[in-house]
C-alpha positions as CSV (number, residue, x, y, z in Angstrom):
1,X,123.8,30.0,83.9
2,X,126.4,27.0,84.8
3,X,125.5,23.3,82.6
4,X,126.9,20.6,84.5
5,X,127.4,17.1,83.1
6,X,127.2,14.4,86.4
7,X,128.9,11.7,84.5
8,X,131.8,13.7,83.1
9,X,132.3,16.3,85.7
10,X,132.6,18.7,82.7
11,X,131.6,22.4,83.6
12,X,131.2,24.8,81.2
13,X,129.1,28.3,80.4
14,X,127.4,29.5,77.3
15,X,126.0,32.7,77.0
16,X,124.2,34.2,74.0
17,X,125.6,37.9,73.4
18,X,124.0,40.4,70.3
19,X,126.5,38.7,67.8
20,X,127.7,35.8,69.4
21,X,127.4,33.0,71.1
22,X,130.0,32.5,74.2
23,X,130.9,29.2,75.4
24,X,133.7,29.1,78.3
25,X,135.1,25.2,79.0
26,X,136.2,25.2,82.9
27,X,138.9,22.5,83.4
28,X,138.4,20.7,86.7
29,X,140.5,18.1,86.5
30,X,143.1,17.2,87.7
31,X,145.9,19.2,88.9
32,X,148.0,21.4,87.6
33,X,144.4,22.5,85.9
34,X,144.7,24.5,82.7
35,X,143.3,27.9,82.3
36,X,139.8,28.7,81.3
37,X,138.8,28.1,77.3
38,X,136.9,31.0,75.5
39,X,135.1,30.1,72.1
40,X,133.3,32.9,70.5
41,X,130.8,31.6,67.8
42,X,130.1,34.5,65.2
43,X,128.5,33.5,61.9
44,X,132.0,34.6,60.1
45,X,134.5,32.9,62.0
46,X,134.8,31.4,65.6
47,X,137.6,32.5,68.0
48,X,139.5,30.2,70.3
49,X,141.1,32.0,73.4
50,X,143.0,30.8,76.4
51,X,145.4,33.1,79.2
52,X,148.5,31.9,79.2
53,X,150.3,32.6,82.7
54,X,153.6,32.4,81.7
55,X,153.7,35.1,79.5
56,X,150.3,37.0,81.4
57,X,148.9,37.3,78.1
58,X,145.0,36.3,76.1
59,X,146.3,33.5,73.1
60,X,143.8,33.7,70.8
61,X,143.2,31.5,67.3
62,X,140.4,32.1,64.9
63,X,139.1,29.4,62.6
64,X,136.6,30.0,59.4
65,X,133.6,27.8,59.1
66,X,135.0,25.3,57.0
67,X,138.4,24.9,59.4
68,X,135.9,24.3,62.3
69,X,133.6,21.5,60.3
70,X,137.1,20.0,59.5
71,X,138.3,19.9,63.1
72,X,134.9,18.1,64.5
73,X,135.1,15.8,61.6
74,X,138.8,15.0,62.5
75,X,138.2,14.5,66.2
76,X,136.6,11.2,65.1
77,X,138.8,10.1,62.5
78,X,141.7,7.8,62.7
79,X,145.2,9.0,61.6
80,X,145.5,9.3,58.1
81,X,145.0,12.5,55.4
82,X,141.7,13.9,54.3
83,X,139.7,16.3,52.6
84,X,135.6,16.4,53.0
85,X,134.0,17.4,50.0
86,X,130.3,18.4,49.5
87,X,127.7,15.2,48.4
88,X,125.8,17.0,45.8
89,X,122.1,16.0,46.7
């Protein structure tokens, strides 16, 4: 199954495998367009992959949990140092 966002012109697929869930970001852009991004959501880590066509080979970067909470929190923070801790509650 293909989502597509009309506003955005984002395309992108998610599929839900035995231990994982798959989400591949299509860039349609515009040109030169980059390759296709592969994000593998497994309850241990999450893997980042892309082909890179200059060396024909899969790049691939795995984060933990706590490295991917800290990367959407930083995407809407302004430059600066930080460190999230826990609010006990």
């Amino acid at each position: 199954m293909v989502g597509r966002h009309r506003h955005c012109g984002l395309m992108f697929t998610i599929e839900h495998e035995f231990d994982s869930t798959v989400i591949t970001l299509v860039d349609e852009g515009e040109a030169p367009l980059q390759e296709d991004v592969v994000i593998n959501s497994f309850a241990e880590c999450v893997t980042v992959e892309q082909f890179d066509p200059r060396t024909e080979t899969m790049q691939k970067i795995t984060l933990s949990p706590e490295q991917l909470r800290d990367l959407a929190a930083a995407l809407d923070l302004p430059e600066g140092v930080y460190q999230l801790r826990e609010v006990p509650g």
